[in-house]
C-alpha positions in Angstrom: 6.3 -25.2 11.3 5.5 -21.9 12.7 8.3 -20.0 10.8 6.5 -21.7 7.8 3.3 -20.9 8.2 4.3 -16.8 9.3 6.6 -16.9 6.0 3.3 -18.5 4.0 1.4 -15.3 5.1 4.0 -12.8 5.1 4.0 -13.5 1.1 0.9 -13.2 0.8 -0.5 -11.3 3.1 -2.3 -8.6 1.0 -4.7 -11.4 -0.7 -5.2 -13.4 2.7 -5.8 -9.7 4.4 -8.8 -9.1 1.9 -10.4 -12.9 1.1 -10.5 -12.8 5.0 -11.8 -9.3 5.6 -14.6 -9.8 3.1 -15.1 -13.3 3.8 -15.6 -13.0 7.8 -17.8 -9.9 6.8 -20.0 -12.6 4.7 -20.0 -15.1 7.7 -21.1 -12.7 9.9 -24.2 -11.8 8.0 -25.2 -15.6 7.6 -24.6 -16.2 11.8 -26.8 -13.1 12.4 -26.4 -11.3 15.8 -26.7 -14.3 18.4 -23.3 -13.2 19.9 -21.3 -17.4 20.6 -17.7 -18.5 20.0 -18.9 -19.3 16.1 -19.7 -15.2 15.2 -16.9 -14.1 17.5 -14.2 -15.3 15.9 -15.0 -14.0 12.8 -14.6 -10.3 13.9 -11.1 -11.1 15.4 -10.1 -12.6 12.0 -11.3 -9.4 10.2 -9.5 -7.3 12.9 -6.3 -9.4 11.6 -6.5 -9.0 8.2 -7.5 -5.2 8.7 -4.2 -5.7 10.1 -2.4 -7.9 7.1 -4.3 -5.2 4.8 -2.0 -2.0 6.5 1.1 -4.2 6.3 1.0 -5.1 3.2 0.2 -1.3 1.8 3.4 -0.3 3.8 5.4 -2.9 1.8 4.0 -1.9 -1.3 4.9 1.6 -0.7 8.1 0.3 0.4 8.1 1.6 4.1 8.7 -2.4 5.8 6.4 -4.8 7.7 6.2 -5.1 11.0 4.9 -8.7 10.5 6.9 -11.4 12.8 8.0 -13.1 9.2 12.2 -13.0 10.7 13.4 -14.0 14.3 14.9 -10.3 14.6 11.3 -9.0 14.4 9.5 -10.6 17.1 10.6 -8.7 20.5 9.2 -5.9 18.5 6.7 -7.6 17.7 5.9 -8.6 21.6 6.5 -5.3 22.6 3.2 -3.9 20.0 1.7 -6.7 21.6 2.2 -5.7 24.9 1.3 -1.8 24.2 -1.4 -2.9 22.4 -2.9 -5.5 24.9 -2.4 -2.3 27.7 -4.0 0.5 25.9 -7.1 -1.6 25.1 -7.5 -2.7 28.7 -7.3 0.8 29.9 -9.8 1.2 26.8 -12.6 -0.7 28.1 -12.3 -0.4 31.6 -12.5 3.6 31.7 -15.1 3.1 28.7 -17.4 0.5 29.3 -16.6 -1.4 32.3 -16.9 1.9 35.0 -19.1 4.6 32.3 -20.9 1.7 29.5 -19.9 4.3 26.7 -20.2 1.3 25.1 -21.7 -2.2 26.3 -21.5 -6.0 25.0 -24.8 -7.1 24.6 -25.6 -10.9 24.0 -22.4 -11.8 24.8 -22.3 -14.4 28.2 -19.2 -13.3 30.5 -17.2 -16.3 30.4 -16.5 -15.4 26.6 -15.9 -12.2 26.9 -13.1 -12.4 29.4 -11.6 -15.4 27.3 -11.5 -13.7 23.9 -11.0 -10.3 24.9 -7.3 -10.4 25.7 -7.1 -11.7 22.2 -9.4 -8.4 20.4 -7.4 -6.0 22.6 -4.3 -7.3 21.0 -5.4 -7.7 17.0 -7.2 -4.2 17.1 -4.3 -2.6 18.8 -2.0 -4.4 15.7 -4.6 -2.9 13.5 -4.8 1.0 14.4 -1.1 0.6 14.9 -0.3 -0.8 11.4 -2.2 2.1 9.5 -0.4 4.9 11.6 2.5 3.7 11.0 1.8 3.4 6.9 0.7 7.2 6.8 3.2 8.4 8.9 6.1 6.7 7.2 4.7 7.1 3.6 5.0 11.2 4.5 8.0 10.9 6.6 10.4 12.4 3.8 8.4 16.0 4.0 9.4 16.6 7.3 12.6 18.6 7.8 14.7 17.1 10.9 16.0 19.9 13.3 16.3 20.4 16.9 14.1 23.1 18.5 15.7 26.7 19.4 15.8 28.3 22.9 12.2 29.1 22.7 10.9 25.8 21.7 12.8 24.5 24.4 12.2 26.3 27.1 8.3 26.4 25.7 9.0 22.2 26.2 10.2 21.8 29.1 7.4 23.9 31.1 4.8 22.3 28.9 5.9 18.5 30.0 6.6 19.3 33.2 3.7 21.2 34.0 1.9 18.9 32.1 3.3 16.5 34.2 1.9 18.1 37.7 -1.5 18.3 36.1 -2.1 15.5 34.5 -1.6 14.1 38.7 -4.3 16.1 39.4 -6.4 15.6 36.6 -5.7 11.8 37.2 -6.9 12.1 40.9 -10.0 14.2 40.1 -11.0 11.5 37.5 -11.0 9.2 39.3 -13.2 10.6 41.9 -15.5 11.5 39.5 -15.3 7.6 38.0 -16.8 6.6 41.7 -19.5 8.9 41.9 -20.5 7.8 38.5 -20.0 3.9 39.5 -22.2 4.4 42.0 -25.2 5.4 40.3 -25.1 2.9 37.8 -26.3 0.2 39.7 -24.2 -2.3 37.8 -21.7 -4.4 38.9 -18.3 -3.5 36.5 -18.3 -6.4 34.9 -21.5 -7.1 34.1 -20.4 -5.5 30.0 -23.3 -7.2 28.5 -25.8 -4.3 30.4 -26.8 -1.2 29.3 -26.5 1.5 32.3 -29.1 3.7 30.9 -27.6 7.0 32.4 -26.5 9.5 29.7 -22.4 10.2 30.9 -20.2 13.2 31.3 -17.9 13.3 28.6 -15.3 15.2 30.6 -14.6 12.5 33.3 -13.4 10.4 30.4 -11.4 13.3 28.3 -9.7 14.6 31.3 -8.8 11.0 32.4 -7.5 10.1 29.0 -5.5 13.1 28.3 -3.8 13.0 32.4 -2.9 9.7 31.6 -1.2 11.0 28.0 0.9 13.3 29.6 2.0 10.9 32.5 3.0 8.6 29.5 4.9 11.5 27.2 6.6 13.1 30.7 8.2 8.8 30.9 9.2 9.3 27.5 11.2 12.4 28.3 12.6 11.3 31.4 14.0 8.1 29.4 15.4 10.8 26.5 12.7 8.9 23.9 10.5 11.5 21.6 7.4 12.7 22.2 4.5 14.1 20.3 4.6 17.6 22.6 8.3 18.3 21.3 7.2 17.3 17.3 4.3 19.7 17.7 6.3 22.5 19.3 8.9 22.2 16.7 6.3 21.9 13.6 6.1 18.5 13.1 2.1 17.9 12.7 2.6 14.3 10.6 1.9 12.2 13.6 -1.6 14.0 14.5 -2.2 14.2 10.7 -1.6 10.2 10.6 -3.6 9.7 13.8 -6.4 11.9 12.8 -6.4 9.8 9.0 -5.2 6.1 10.5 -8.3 6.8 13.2 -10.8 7.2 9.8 -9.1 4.5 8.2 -9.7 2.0 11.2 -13.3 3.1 11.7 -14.4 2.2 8.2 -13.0 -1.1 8.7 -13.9 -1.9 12.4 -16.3 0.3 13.2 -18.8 0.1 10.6 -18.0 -3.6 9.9 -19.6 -4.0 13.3 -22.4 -2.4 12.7 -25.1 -4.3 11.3 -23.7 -7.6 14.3 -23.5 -5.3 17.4 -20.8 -7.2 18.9 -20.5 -3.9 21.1 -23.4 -0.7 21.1 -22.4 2.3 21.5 -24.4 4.0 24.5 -24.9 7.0 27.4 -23.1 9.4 24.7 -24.3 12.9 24.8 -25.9 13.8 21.4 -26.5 10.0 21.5 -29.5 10.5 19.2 -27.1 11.8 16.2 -25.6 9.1 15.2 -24.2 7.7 11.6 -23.7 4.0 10.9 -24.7 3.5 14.8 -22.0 5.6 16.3 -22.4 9.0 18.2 -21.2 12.1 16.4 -19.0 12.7 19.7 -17.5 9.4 19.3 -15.9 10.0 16.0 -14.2 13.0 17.6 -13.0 11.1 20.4 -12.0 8.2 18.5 -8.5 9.1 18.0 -7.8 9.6 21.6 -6.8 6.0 21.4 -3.9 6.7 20.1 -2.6 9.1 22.7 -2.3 5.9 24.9 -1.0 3.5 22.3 2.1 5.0 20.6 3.6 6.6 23.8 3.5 3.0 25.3 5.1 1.9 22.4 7.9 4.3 22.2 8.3 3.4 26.3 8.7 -0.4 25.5 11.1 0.7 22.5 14.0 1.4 24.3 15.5 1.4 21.1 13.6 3.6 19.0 13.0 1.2 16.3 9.3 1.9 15.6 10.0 6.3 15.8 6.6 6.5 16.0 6.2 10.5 16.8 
């Protein structure tokens, strides 16, 4: 029954991906913005069909699905999942659960800790499935090559000395998270309150990016690619597709939350300059999510099916 229904949607995913887009965006406008299981929902669906939306294009464009429509395709499928399900948690504990960069108003706790496994997993599918079409759709105008003495001596010191400070950076983060905790005066789960204390961007950036090169140092030791090595050699297409899969994914998550508030962005420096209700800074910072997610991926793909740098 469930190969049936998965084939039913892998053939038409592209018309289910927008009737459900459009039509959870119409249901959430008649629910209004009294946050229950009902109004929810709805923004997972869209999250989904954002995500049958990218698949589809990357059929049409004849770069294969990543959809579980075959038995072969569904330990990598579990393994997005997994990635996907990590990243997000790391997401929203250093973002809004210890700093309320971002907070869940309306929404009663019991809820959020029921569906939010769930929305970390369909808006990981989602950024991942639009990466993936940009970066394979351009794939051909990249020359392969390995790097010459320079590059990779340049390589080596870079991830290893990344390596040594992204420790640091990671311990010094970390410390500053407490200090910060502490003045909130909110308990960290307590996502549905606004701390009202404007944050210092550079805890969160330094974290982020130690925690990047912890992930792209794995990836060498295990002999997988990183993005470090494709920048060193010349290969920008993986931080053009993040930098164009990040504005594809805000149009279609971001500002489709906009006029419901399932989650306010808050405490941003330059929080007053905003478009569509998020900070200017945020739109810069956006794409940092994928520093977390594709190294995972390409850690859980032992096999490099997915080549994702």
């Amino acid at each position: 029954m469930t190969h049936r229904i998965f084939g039913y949607i892998y053939k038409h995913e592209g018309i289910i991906g927008l009737i459900g887009f459009v039509g959870s965006f119409l249901l959430m406008l008649k629910l209004g913005k009294n946050i229950n299981i009902f109004n929810v929902f709805p923004a997972g669906i869209s999250w989904f069909c954002a995500f049958l939306i990218g698949d589809y294009l990357s059929r049409f464009f004849h770069e294969g699905s990543i959809f579980p429509h075959r038995t072969d395709q569904k330990n990598k499928f579990r393994r997005l999942i997994l990635a996907a399900l990590i990243m997000n948690l790391f997401s929203d504990l250093t973002g809004s659960w210890f700093m309320r960069l971002w907070y869940y108003p309306n929404i009663n706790l019991f809820l959020y800790f029921i569906l939010a496994p769930l929305g970390y997993i369909l808006f990981g599918l989602a950024l991942y499935v639009f990466y993936r079409f940009f970066k394979r759709n351009n794939d051909h105008d990249v020359k392969p090559g390995r790097m010459n003495n320079f590059q990779n001596i340049s390589y080596k010191l870079i991830i290893n000395g990344g390596f040594v400070l992204s420790i640091i950076g990671f311990v010094i983060s970390l410390s500053n998270y407490q200090k910060f905790y502490q003045q909130i005066n909110l308990k960290w789960f307590q996502v549905y309150l606004d701390s009202k204390i404007v944050v210092d961007l550079s805890y969160f950036i330094v974290l982020w990016l130690s925690v990047f090169f912890m992930l792209e140092y794995t990836c060498y030791r295990l002999n997988q690619e990183t993005l470090i090595r494709d920048i060193i050699r010349g290969n920008f297409l993986p931080l053009f597709s993040i930098f164009v899969a990040s504005a594809a994914c805000i149009i279609l998550v971001e500002f489709f939350n906009y006029p419901f508030e399932l989650w306010v962005f808050s405490n941003w420096p330059l929080g007053s300059i905003r478009f569509l209700g998020i900070p200017i800074l945020a739109f810069f910072l956006w794409p940092m999510q994928y520093l977390i997610l594709l190294p995972l991926i390409r850690i859980f793909d032992g096999k490099n099916i997915e080549n994702v740098w």
